[in-house]
N, C-alpha and C positions, 0 to 999 in steps of 0.2 A: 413443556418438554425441555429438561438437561440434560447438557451430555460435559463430559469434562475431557478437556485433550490438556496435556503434557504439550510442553514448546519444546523446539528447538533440536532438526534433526530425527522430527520423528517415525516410528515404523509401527504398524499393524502386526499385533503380534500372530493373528491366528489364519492369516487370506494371503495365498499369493499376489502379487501386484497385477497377474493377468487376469484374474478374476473378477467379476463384477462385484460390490460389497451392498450388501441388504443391513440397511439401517443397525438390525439386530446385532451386527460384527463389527460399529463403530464407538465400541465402547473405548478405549485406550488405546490412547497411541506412547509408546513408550520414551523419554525422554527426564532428563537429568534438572532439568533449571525452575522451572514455573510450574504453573498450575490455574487455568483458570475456568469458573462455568462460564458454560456459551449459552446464551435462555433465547428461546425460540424470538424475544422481538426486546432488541435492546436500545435503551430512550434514554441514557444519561453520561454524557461526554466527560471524562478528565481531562482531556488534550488542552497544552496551553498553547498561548494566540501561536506561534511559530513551529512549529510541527511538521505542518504542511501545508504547499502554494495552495491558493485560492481558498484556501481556509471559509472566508463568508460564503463562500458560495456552495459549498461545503455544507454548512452551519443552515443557510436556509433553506435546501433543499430538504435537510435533513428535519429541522421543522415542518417542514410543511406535509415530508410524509411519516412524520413522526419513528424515526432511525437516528442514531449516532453518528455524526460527522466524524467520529475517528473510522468507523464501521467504512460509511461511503470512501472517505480517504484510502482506507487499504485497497479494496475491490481496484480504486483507479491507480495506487499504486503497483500492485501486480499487475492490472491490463495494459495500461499503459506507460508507465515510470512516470506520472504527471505530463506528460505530454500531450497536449490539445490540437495538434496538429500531424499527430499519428496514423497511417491508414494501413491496416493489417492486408493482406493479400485475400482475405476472405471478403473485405469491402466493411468492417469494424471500422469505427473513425472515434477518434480522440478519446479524451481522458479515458470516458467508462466504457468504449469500445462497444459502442451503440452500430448494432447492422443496416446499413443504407441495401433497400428503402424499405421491405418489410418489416423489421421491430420498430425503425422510428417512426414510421406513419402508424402503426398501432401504437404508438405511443404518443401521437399528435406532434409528431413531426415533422413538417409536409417540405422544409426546405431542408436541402442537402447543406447549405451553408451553415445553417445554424449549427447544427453540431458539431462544428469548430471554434464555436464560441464557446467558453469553458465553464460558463454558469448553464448554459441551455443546454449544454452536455449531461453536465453534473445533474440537470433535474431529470434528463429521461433516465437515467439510470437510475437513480433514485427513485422515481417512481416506476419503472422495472423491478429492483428490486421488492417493492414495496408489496405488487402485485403477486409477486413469487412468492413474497413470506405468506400473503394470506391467501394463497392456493394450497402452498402444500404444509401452512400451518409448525414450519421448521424454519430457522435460519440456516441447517445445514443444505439440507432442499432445496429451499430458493438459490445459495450458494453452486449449487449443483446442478440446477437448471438456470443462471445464468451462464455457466459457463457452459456447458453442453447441451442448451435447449429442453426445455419442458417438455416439448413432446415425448421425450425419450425417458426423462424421468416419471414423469406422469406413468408411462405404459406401463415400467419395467418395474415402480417402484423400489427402486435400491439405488444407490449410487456406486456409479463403474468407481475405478481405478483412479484412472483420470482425474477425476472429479475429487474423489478423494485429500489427491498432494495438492491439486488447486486451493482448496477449503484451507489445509492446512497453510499454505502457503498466505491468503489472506486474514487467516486468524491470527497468525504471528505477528503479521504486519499492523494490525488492526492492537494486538496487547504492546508491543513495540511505540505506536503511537499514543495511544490512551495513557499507559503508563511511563511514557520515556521518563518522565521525574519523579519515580518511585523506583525506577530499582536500584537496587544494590551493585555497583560493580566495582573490582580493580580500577577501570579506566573508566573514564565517562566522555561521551559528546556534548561537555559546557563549551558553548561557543563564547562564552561570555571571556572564558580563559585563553581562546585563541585572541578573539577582540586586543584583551589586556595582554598581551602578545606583541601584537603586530603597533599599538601606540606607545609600549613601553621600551621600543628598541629604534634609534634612529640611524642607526646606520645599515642599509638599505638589503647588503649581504647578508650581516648578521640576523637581521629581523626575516629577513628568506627562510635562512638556515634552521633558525631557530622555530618556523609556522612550520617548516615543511619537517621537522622532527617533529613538533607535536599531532600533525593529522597521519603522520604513520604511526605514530602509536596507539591514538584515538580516532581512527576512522572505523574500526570496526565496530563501531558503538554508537556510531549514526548512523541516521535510517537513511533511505535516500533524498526526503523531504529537507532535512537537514542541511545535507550534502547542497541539493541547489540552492538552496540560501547561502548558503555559506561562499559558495559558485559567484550567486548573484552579486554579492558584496566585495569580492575582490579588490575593485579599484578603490573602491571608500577605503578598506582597511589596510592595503598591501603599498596603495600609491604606482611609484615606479621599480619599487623593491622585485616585482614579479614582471615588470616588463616582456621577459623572454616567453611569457604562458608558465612558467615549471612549475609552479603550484598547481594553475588553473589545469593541468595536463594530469597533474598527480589526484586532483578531485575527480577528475573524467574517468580517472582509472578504478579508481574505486567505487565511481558508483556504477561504469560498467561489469564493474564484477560481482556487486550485489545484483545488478539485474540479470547478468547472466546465474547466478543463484538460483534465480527465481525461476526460471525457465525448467 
């Protein structure tokens, strides 16, 4: 089963947003940039080593249920922005936003603690979604009942509204990561260029002035995975040059505003 979505900003041409959408009404979402097929169970990664934290853990889970480590990456980027120490108000905990305590003990979870550990996260969600694909035989499905519950999909057969912009929202993320060094853009997120940036400049101001014109111009072109690398490394790269946090304040900002995006 293919189905082909359009990236970036996109709308259902034919279903009000209140309405429930029957598989049959997911054919095109309309949008200007990309184009990619989604194939009901995807096994072969582009993503390079830096993309996204925990990357291995990532990578093995994704072996082992035989899925895309960029695929897993997005799901935990939209539930949780990479956060392993997240707990939603419904009682969802870390990266993949695994439900304490009935999903993870059907998932063979039996300690609450672990799922704050970011590889033991990553596999119950992983093998959540694993089970979802071969239930309802769709990546968009399993999608749609990760995020709203199988029960509901399973009944109804179609996927609500809801479920809809979520899909969408981690297949962007998911073409976003897999291809971040394939597309084509004006601006790019080479962090390699910030790097050669912040060593090529020793005067503490000017090498400020001159990081923090480059990430407003290219922040929008990094995902969020990006963003906290980039976060992470500050002291390595910046020294005392950023002393005051202003950069570190200016990454906060940006990647709170892709995750408010996402929402």
């Amino acid at each position: 089963m293919n189905w082909i979505f359009r990236t970036k900003s996109c709308q259902i041409f034919d279903t009000p947003q209140t309405l429930a959408l029957p598989i049959s009404t997911l054919k095109l979402l309309a949008c200007p940039i990309l184009s990619v097929a989604i194939s009901s169970f995807a096994t072969e990664s582009n993503a390079s080593q830096d993309l996204f934290p925990f990357k291995t853990c990532f990578e093995q889970s994704a072996e082992k249920f035989g899925l895309d480590p960029s695929f897993l990456a997005a799901v935990a980027s939209v539930e949780s922005s990479f956060n392993p120490g997240i707990v939603s108000s419904s009682g969802a905990i870390g990266l993949m936003q695994i439900k304490w305590p009935q999903t993870a003990r059907e998932l063979g979870v039996t300690d609450k603690s672990d799922l704050f550990d970011p590889c033991q996260n990553i596999e119950a969600g992983a093998n959540y979604l694993a089970i979802l694909m071969k239930r309802f035989d769709s990546k968009l499905f399993a999608l749609a009942a990760y995020y709203q519950g199988p029960t509901r999909i399973g009944r109804d057969l179609n996927i609500p509204s809801p479920s809809v912009f979520y899909i969408e929202k981690v297949l962007k993320e998911e073409l976003l990561i897999a291809r971040l060094n394939e597309l084509i853009r004006v601006g790019s997120c080479d962090l390699g260029a910030f790097q050669a940036i912040s060593h090529g400049i020793h005067h503490p101001k000017e090498r400020l002035r001159k990081t923090s014109l480059w990430l407003h111009e290219n922040h929008i072109f990094c995902s969020i995975p990006e963003l906290i690398r980039l976060q992470n490394r500050l002291p390595e790269l910046m020294g005392t040059a950023d002393v005051n946090g202003q950069l570190k304040l200016q990454i906060n900002n940006a990647i709170l505003k892709k995750t408010v995006q996402k929402k």
